[in-house]
Every structure is written in C-alpha cells, then in structure tokens.
N, C-alpha and C positions, 0 to 999 in steps of 0.2 A: 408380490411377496418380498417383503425385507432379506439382505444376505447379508449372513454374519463372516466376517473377515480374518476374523481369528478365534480356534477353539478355546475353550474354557469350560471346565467342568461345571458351572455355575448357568452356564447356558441353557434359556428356556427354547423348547420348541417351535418354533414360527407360528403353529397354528394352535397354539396352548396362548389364555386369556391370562396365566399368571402373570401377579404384577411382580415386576421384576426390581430388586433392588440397590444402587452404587451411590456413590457420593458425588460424582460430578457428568453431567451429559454436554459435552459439547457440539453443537448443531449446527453443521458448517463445514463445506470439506475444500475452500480456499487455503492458499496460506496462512492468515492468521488463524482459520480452528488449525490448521493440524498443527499449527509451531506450538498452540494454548495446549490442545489436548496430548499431546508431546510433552511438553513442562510439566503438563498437571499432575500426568502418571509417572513421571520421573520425581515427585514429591514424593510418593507412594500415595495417592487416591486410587480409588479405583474407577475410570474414567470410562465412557462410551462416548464414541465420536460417532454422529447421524450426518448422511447426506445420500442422495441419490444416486450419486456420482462414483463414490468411495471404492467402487467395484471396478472401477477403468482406468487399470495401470497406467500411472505417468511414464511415459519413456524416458530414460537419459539421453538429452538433447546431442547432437552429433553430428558432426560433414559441414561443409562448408558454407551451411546455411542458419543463421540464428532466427530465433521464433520470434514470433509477431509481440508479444507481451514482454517488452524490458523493463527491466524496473531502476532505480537508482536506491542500492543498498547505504544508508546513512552508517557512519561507526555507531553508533545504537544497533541497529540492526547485528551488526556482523558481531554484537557482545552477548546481544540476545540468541544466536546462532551458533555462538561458540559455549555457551551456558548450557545449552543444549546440547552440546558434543554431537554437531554436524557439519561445522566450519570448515573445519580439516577435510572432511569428507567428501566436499565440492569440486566437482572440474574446476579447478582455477585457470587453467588454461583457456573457459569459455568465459573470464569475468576477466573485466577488465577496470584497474584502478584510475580515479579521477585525481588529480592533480594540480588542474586550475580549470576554473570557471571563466568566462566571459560573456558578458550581457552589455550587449547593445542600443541605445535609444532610437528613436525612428526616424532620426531627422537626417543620419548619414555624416554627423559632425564628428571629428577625432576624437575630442573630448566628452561626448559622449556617450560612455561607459562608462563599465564596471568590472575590476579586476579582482575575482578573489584566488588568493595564492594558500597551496596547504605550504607552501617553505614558510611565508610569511608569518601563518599562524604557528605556526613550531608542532604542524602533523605529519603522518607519512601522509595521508592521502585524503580528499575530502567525501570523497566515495567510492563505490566499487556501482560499475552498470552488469547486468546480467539479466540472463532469461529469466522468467517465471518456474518455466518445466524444471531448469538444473533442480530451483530451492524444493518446489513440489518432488521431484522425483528423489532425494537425499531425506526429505522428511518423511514419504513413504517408507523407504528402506527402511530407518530409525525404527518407525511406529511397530511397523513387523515383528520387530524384536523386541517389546516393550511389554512385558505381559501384566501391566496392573492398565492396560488398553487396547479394548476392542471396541473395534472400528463394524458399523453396520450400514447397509446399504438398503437407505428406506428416507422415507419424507413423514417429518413430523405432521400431523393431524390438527392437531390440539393441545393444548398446555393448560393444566390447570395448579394453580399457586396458593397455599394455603399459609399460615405460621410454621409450619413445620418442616415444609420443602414445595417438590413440582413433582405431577404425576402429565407425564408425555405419554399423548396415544398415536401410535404409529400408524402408517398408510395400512399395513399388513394385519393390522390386529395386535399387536403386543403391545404394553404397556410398559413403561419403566419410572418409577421411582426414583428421585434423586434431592438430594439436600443442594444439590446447586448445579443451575444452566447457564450455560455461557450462551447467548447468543452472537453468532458470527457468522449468521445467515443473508449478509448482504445487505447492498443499501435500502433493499424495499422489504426489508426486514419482516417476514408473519409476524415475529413474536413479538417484535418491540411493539407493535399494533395491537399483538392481539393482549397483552397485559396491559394496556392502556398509556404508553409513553407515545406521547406528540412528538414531532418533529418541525422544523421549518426548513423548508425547500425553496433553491432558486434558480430556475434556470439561467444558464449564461448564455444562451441563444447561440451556443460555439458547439461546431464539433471537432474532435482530436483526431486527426488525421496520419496513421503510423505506419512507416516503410521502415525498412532498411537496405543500407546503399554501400557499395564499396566507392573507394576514393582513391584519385593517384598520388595523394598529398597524406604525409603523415598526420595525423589532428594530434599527437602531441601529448594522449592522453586529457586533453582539453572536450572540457561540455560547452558550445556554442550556444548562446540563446541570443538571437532579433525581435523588435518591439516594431512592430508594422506599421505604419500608419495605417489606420482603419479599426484597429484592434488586434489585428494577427498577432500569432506570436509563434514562430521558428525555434524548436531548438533541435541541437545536433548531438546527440552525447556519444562516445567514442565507446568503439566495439574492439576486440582482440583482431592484431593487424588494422590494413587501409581499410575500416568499418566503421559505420556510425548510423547509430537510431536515430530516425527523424521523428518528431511531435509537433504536428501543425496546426493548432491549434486555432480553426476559422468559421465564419457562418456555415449552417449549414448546406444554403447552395452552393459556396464554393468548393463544401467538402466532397460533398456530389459531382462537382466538375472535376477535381482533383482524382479521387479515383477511377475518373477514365483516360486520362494522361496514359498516352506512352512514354517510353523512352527519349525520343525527341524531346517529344512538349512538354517532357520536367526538365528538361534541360535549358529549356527555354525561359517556361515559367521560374526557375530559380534566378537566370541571367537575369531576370526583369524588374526580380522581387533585392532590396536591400542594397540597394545600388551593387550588383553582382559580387557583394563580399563570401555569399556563403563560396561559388567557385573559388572568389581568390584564397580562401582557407584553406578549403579540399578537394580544389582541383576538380578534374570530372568527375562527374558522379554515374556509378554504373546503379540499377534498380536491383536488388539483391531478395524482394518477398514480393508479395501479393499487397499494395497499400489497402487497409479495410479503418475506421472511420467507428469511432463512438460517441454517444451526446457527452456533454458537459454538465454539470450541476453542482451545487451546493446543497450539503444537508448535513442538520445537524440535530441530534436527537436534545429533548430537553430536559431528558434525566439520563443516567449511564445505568443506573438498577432499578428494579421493579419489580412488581406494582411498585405505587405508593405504600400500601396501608402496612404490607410485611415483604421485603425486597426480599427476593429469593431468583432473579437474574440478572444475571450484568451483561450488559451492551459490549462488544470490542468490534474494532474496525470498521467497515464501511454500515453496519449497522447503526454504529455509534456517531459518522462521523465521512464526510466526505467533501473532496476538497478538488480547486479548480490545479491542472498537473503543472503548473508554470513554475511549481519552486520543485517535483518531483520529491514531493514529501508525501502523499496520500500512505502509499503501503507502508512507509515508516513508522507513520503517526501510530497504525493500526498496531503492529508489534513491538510501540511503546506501553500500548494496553497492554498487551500479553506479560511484557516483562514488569510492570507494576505490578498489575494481578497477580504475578506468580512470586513477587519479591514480597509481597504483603502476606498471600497464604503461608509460603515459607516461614514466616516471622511469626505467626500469629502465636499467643499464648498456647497453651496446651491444654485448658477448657473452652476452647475458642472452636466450633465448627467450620468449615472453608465457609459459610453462607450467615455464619454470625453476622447483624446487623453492624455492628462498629467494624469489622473487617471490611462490608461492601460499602459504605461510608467515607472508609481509607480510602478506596481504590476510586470512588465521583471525584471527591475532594481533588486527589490528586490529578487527575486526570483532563478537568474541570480547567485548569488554567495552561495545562501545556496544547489543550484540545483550541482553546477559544484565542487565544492568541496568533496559532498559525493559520488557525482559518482565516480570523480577522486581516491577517498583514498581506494571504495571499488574495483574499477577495479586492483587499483596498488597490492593491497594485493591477488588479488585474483591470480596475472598471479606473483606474488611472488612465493607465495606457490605452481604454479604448476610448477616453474623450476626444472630442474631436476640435476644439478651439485654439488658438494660436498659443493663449493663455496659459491652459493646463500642459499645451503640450512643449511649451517653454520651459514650463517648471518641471517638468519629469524628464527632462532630458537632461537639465541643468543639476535636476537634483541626485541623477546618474552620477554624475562629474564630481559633486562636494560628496558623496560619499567614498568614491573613488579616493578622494587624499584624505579620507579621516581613517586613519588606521584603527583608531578605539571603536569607529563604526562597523567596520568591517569584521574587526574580531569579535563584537557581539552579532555581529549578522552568522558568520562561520560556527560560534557556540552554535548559536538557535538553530543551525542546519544539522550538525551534529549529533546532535542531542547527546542526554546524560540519563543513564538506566543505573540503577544499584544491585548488587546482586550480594553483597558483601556479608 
C-alpha cells in the first residue's frame, strides 16, 4: 500500500479507485526528481513525487566519517541549488571547495599533464565535492514545507499517454492523472521503455571502485586524477580536512581483488601503482569507509520526451543520459535537466500548458547538444587512454602536455566543466 507523505485535503483514500488529478508527477526519489519536483512546486504546479523509497528519512550526514556516494557539485549545480533556496541550507562545513585540478598521463613523464587553475580562469573555485545524503537530506527538509508537493511512497505500475496527458496506475491501486511526467526513474528507466524511447548502451567492461581515506598531507584543495597504463584511471578528490575520495575506476577482476585489500595492501598497491605519486601527494593514506565497487556504462536515450506520436514525458538524468565518472559530471549533466526544464516552464506563454508540445521541444533541443557532447568527449578520452600501443599512447600523453600551455584550451575545457544554466 502507497504512503502519502504530506496531508492535503484533496487526498484520495489509498483503497479508493478514484482517479486523481495534478499537473505534474514526478517518478523518482534520487536527487534529480526531488531538486525537479522541488522546482516544479515552487512554480506553483501542483506536483506528486512517486517512489518506493520516499518514506525513509535521509539523515543529515555527521562525525567523522563521510558516505560512500560523493559527488563533485559543478557551479551549475550550486545556481541550480541556490534557485531553489537550499544552498544556504547545506553543512558547508562537510563540502569542500575545489580549486585546482590535476590530471596525469600514464607514462610518469613531468610533462605529462594537465593543469586546470580556478585563479587562472578568473573563478572562486571549479567545484565543491560533497556527500549525496547532505543534498538528499536538505531537499527533504525543503519538500516538507512545500505545499503545492506531495510526496507518495509507492511504485509506478503502468503509464498510459494519450493527447491530453498521462494516467499512472500505482502498485497500490490508485490512479493519478497528470498533464505532465517527469521521468527520473534511473538508468534502466520502466518508463522510458514502457512509452517506447530506445536507448543505446555500452559497457565499458570497468568497475568504479570508491573509498575514502585520510591523509597526512594537505591535498590543497586539489582533485587528483592518474591515467594507468592498462586503462585505469585514479582519481582523488579532496574531502573537508586531510580527506579524500577515491574513484578507481578498473576491470572488473581487479575491482574484485581491490575490495578485499586491507589496510597494508592498499598501501602497497598505491606504492606500486603511478610510479608512487599518489603517496608523494598525500602522504599516508589511512582507509576511512567500507570500499564497495559499481559497473560502468554508457547510455544514452534517443529521444528526451515521449511517445513519439503526443510527448506528454520528459526524460531527466540517469534516465536520459549516463556517462563514464572520469570527468565527474554525470549528476551535473542530470540537474542541468532540471534547471532547463524548469527555466522553460517558467517562461512559457501563459496559454502554454507545462506539457505543451513546443515547450517539451524547448527542453530535447536544448538539451540535445549539451547532453551529446560530454558524453561524446568523456567516452572518447576514456577508450583513449585505454589503448594499448606506443602510438596512441605517445599521443595522449603528449597531447596532455599541448593542452597544458594553451590557455584558450583550457578555458574552453573549464567553461564546458562549469557549465551555464539561466534562471533570469
């Protein structure tokens, strides 16, 4: 049986077949629905947010130990966050701002690298890293207080999509009515399936292998990232104090070897691994969580709204769109959805439905080029660095180096990391 999360006089019965009626369902209790379904009721829609999960308080993260899920918040993100008037709201004392990059080639030569500086681009900072639970538990609180959103604790059924809107039939029996769904149900998406959006998928035969470590060396505010020979790929992004999240991004037997490593033998295996630079960075490394270990893939949906014949859902985030973590853009990408989507509804005319066809149009179109671009430049770089030839790997080490002195380069690489949301 579905559980409703917040009263509202308008609330049908759980075991009542009445079909129920709002303007927007969002279906998905990640961060991108609830930042989407947050935005959408702060529009004044009147929004329902569906997921399973929706019933099991986030905690606010705390003590000396940070969660397994970090993310790297892009300034996109933190405009998308603060639009929402939850910014301010954040332990900032468990986030910690990024300041310079470094990315390494796999040969071990000085030259090398890649420097990117937030002085150099004329920013405060090129990111902020932080938990998942902080932003989850800060967009709880918000939603609580939101009353044109409530939040129900149940699994979609069925979706059916006519000219007019989408009639969703719940695990529970209830029915709801809505002029427009958001799907943000994850990368193996029901919906996007079940209204007939294809996708293409690829494995990268990697798994992402995530600890995190204290260190007796400052890191500087600095994200480490090593290019392995073999295909590895190392990075280290800087945690509040001597901390830093590891992403180890390797086949999957060695991810399998990796999380039965103790304490010794990652101290070892790192001595072994980069000609021992990650130590000389950050010193020892103490083990600080449990390392755990998820596949890799590529997926990209082939439409962002659907059906075909009368769109009446839009795709956002891992639904729409997933990517390999070596540039730690995935969750960004997805709450560039959010803030497009919500800058377009915003705008729209005033006989314009949020599910009007030229509104969900706006939102492919746009979407369309900022999505396929970074997937395109992370996949290229990634199956770069795992060739194995003297050749290629002459040239991507070299070609580390001529980016490194082109400044024009590096401040278009710093935009594209960035990113640019309108809210205006």
């Amino acid at each position: 049986m579905s559980e409703v999360l917040q009263n509202s006089p308008s609330k049908t019965p759980a075991h009542s077949t009445k079909i129920r009626q709002t303007d927007v369902v969002v279906v998905g209790g990640g961060i991108t629905g609830k930042a989407c379904a947050l935005g959408l009721a702060q529009l004044g829609l009147q929004t329902i947010e569906i997921a399973p999960d929706l019933s099991q308080t986030v905690a606010a993260p705390q003590g000396p130990q940070w969660g397994q899920r970090i993310y790297a918040f892009s300034p996109s993100t933190q405009k998308l966050l603060a639009h929402l008037q939850i910014w301010d709201a954040l332990d900032h004392s468990r986030m910690q701002s990024v300041r310079d990059m470094r990315i390494y080639g796999d040969r071990g030569e000085k030259n090398d690298q890649l420097h990117l500086s937030a002085f150099e681009a004329g920013t405060p900072q090129l990111a902020w890293i932080g938990e998942s639970n902080l932003i989850e538990h800060t967009l709880d609180q918000a939603s609580r207080f939101q009353n044109k959103l409530e939040r129900i604790n149940d699994v979609l059924e069925k979706i059916e999509v006519d000219e007019h809107g989408s009639t969703l039939h719940l695990k529970n029996g209830g029915i709801i009515r809505a002029q427009l769904v958001i799907a943000a149900d994850g990368a193996n998406s029901p919906i996007r399936s079940e209204i007939g959006i294809t996708s293409s998928e690829e494995s990268y035969l990697q798994s992402a292998v995530v600890a995190n470590w204290t260190c007796t060396y400052q890191h500087l505010e600095t994200a480490f990232q090593w290019f392995l020979p073999g295909g590895d790929i190392v990075a280290m992004l800087p945690l509040p104090g001597k901390q830093v999240s590891m992403v180890w991004s390797t086949s999957p037997e060695n991810a399998a070897e990796l999380l039965k490593l103790d304490q010794a033998q990652w101290l070892d295996r790192f001595a072994s691994i980069a000609n021992g630079a990650i130590k000389k960075q950050l010193g020892e490394l103490m083990l600080n969580s449990t390392p755990v270990a998820f596949p890799l893939r590529k997926i990209r949906a082939t439409r962002f709204i659907g059906p075909e014949a009368s769109p009446k859902v839009v795709l956002i985030g891992d639904a729409a769109h997933v990517m390999h973590p070596l540039a730690g853009q995935g969750l960004n990408l997805g709450l560039r959805d959010v803030a497009v989507l919500l800058n377009i509804i915003s705008k729209r005319e005033s006989f314009r439905a949020p599910s009007d066809i030229v509104l969900l149009r706006r939102y492919e179109r746009q979407r369309q080029g900022d999505t396929s671009a970074l997937l395109w430049v992370t996949d290229k770089l990634k199956k770069l660095f795992s060739a194995s030839s003297n050749t290629e790997r002459q040239i991507r080490n070299w070609g580390l180096g001529l980016v490194n002195k082109s400044h024009f380069i590096k401040q278009r690489l710093i935009e594209r990391a960035l990113g640019d949301i309108d809210f205006e």
